[in-house]
C-alpha positions in Angstrom: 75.3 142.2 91.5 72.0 143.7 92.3 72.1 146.7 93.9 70.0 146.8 97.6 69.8 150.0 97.1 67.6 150.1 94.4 64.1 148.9 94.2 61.3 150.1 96.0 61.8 150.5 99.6 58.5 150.0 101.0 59.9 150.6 104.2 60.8 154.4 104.0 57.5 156.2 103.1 55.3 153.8 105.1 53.7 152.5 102.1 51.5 149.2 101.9 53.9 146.7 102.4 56.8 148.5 104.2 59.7 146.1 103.2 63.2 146.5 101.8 63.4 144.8 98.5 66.8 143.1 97.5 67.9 139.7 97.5 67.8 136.0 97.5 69.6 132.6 98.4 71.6 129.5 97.4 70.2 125.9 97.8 72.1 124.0 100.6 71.4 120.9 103.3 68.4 121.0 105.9 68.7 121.8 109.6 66.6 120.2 112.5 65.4 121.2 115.6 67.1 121.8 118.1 67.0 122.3 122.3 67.4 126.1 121.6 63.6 126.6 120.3 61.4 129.9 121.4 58.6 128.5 123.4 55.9 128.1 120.8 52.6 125.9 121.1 52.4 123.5 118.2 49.7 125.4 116.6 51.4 129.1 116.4 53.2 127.7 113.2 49.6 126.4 111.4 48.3 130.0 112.3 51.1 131.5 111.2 51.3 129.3 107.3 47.3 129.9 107.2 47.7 133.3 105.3 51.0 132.5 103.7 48.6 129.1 101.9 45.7 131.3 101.2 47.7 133.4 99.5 49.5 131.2 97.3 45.9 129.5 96.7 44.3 132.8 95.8 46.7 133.7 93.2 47.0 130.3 92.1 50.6 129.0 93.1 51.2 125.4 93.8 53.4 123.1 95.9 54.0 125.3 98.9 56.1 123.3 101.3 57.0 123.8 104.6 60.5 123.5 107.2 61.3 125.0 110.4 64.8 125.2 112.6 65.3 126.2 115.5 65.1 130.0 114.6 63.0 129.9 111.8 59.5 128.9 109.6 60.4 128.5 105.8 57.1 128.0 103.6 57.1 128.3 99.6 57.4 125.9 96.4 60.8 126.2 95.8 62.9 123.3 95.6 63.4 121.7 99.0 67.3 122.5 99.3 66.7 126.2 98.6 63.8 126.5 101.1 66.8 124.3 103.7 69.4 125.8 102.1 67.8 129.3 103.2 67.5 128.3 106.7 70.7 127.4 106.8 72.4 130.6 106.5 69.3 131.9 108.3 70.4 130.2 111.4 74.2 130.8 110.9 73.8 134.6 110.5 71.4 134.2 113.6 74.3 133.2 115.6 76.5 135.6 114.5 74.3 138.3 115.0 73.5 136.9 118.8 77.7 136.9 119.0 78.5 140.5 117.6 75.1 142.0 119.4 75.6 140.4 123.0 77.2 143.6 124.8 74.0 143.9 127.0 74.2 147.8 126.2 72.7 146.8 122.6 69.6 145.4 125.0 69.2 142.3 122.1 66.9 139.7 123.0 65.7 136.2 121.7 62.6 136.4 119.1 59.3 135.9 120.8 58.5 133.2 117.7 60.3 131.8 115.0 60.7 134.0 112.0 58.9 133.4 108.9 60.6 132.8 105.3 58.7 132.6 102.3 61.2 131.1 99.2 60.0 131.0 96.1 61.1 128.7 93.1 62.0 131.8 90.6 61.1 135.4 89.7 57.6 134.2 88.2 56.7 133.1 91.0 57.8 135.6 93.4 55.9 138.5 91.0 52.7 136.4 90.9 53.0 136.4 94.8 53.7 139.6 94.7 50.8 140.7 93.1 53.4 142.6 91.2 56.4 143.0 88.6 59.8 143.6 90.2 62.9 145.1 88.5 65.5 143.1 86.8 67.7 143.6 90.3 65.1 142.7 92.6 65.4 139.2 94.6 63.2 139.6 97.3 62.3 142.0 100.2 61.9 141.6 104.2 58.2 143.0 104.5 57.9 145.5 108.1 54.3 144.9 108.4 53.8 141.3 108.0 57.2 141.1 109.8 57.8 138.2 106.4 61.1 137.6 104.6 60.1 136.5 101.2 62.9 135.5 98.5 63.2 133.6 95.2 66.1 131.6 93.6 68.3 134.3 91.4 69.8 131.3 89.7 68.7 131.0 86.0 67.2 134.8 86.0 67.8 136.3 82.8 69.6 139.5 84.2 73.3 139.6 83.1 75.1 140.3 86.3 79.2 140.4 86.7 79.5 138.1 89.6 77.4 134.5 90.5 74.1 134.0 91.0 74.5 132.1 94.3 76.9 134.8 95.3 73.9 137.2 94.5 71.2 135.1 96.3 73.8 134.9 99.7 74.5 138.8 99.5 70.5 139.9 99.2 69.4 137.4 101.8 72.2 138.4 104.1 71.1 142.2 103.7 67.1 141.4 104.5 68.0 139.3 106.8 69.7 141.6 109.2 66.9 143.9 108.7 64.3 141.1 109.9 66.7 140.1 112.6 67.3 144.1 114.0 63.4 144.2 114.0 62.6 141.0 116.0 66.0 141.3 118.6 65.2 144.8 120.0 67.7 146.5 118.7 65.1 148.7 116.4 61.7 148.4 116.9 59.0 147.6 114.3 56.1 150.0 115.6 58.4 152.9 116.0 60.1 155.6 114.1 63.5 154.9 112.2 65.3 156.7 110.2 66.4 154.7 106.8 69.9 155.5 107.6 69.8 153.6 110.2 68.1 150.8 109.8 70.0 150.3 106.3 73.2 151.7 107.7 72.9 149.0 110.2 71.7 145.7 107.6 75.0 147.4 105.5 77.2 146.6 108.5 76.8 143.4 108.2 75.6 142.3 104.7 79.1 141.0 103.7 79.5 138.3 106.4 80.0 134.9 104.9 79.6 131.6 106.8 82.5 130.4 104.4 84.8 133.3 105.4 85.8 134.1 109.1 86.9 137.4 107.3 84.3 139.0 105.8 82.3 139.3 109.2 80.3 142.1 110.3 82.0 146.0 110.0 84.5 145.0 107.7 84.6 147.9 105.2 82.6 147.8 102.2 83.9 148.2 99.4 81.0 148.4 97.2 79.5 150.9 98.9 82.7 153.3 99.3 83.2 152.8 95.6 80.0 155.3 95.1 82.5 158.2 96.3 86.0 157.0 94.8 85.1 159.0 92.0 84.2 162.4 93.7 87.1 165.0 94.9 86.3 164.9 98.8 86.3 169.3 99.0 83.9 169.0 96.2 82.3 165.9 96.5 78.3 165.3 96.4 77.6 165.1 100.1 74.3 164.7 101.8 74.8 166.6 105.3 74.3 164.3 108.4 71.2 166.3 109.1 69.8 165.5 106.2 70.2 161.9 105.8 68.6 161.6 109.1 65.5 163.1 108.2 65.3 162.9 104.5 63.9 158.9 103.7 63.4 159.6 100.6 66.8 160.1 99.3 66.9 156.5 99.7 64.1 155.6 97.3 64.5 158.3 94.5 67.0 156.9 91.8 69.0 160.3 91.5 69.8 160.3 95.6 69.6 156.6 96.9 73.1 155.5 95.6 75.5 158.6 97.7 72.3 158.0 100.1 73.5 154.3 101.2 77.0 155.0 100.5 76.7 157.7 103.2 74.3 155.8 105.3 77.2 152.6 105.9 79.8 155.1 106.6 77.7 157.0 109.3 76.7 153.2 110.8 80.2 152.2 110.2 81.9 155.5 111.8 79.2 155.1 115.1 79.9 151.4 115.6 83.7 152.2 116.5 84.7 151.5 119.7 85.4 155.1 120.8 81.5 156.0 119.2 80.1 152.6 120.1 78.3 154.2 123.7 76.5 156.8 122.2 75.5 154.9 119.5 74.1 152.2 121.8 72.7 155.2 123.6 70.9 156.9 120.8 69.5 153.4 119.5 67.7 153.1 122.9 66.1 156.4 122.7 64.7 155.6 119.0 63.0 152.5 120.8 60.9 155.2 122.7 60.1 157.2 119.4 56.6 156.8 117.2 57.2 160.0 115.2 59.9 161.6 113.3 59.5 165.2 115.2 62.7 164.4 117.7 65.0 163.0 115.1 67.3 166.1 114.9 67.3 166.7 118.8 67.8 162.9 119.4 70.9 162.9 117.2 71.9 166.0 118.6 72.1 164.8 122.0 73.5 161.5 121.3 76.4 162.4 119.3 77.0 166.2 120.1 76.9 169.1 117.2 75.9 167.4 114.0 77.7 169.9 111.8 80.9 168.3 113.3 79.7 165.1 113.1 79.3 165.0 109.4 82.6 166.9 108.8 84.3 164.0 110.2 82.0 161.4 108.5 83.6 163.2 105.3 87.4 163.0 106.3 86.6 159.2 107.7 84.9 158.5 104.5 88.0 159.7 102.0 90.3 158.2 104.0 88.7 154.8 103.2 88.3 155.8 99.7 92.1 156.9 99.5 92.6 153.3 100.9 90.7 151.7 98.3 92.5 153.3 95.6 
């Protein structure tokens, strides 16, 4: 399986595109419109595919299509059931988000517009797009600045990966998706200042949910992540303090760090969304709402969750006991 962790994470240095790059999607049956549509005037969606067409006609890409549900604008030249079969689990993880999120202390709200998705046929075409290559485990990326989720069909790629392709696509796309979803719900906010852990801690929460299994729903423990430390000896295990991983993006991009760095970054997301820890998580996401630099990110944790040094001690224990679980 790719790994979301690796990549370039345009997102944590601010750099031109600002997206998390990962995954991709299955093909599957179209939705339709529905009752339930954000107000928008028939001509936000032409403005909206204008650059997404230009695009494709600038760097010479062919037989963009387009679909919308309820939730969602899907452009691209794949196939017609991957572009539908995107929106599909679009709108099904849109529901389940809505459902896990709606304790009004989260403060999640409906997207002002539909939210774009561009799918592309194959890797080729997603590069060319792209402007680009992309690495071998790359399937797509949700974009921060143009607020786009673009993806391409994993199916037929020539990396050799362990587990399927569609499994692959639905994994990636879940992942980006929760990141394009926490950006456009209120529950983090695209102009302001958040730390990686966060908002990957938070997509990690979620990215195993399955439409096809009630069970592997948001916060159930990830295994793949926690298998990063089930070879370490917790007294002398590689351990980023909490301090750090706050304040420190870049251990989520450099290839030495970013492993431990998102293993560490679900367990602190995962630890904080407990019930006993849910309030001053809650509490803590609606002061980063108010934050456009990264100056307060030490005193903001601080105050939300008490003496950090503690904090990450019990991070540590929680994290080993799930590892010791595992085993």
């Amino acid at each position: 399986m790719p790994d979301t962790s690796s990549g370039r994470d345009r997102y944590e240095q601010r750099m031109t595109r600002r997206g998390w790059l990962a995954g991709s999607l299955l093909g599957g049956i179209g939705l339709t419109a529905t009752a339930d549509e954000p107000e928008k005037k028939a001509d936000d969606a032409e403005a909206e595919l204008a650059p997404i067409l230009a695009r494709a006609r600038n760097v010479k890409l062919a037989g963009f299509r387009s679909s919308r549900t309820p939730h969602y604008l899907a452009v691209g030249n794949a196939p017609d059931l991957f572009r539908n079969g995107a929106l599909e689990v679009c709108e099904a993880l849109f529901k389940e988000y809505r459902k896990f999120f709606g304790d009004p202390k989260f403060a999640v709200t409906q997207p002002r517009q539909r939210l774009t998705v561009i799918a592309l046929k194959n890797r080729q075409s997603y590069q060319t797009f792209l402007g680009e290559a992309a690495g071998a485990d790359v399937g797509g990326h949700y974009d921060l600045e143009t607020n786009q989720l673009v993806i391409f069909d994993f199916r037929g790629d020539a990396a050799d990966f362990t587990v399927p392709a569609t499994r692959i696509n639905s994994f990636t796309l879940v992942h980006e998706g929760l990141h394009q979803l926490s950006f456009n719900t209120g529950l983090l906010d695209r102009n302001g200042d958040v730390p990686v852990a966060i908002s990957e801690g938070l997509a990690m929460y979620g990215e195993l949910w399955q439409r096809s299994n009630h069970y592997a729903s948001f916060g159930v423990v990830n295994r793949g992540r926690l298998e990063v430390l089930m070879n370490e000896e917790e007294d002398a295990a590689a351990w980023f303090p909490v301090a750090r991983l706050l304040t420190r993006d870049d251990l989520f991009s450099d290839p030495k760090t970013r492993q431990l760095a998102y293993a560490q970054a679900w367990v602190l997301v995962h630890y904080l969304m407990s019930i006993p820890k849910r309030p001053r998580f809650q509490a803590y996401l609606r002061t980063l709402r108010e934050r456009r630099t990264s100056a307060q990110r030490l005193q903001d944790a601080a105050r939300s969750f008490g003496d950090l040094a503690r904090l990450d001690k019990e991070l540590k224990r929680q994290a080993f006991k799930q590892v010791r679980a595992l085993s």
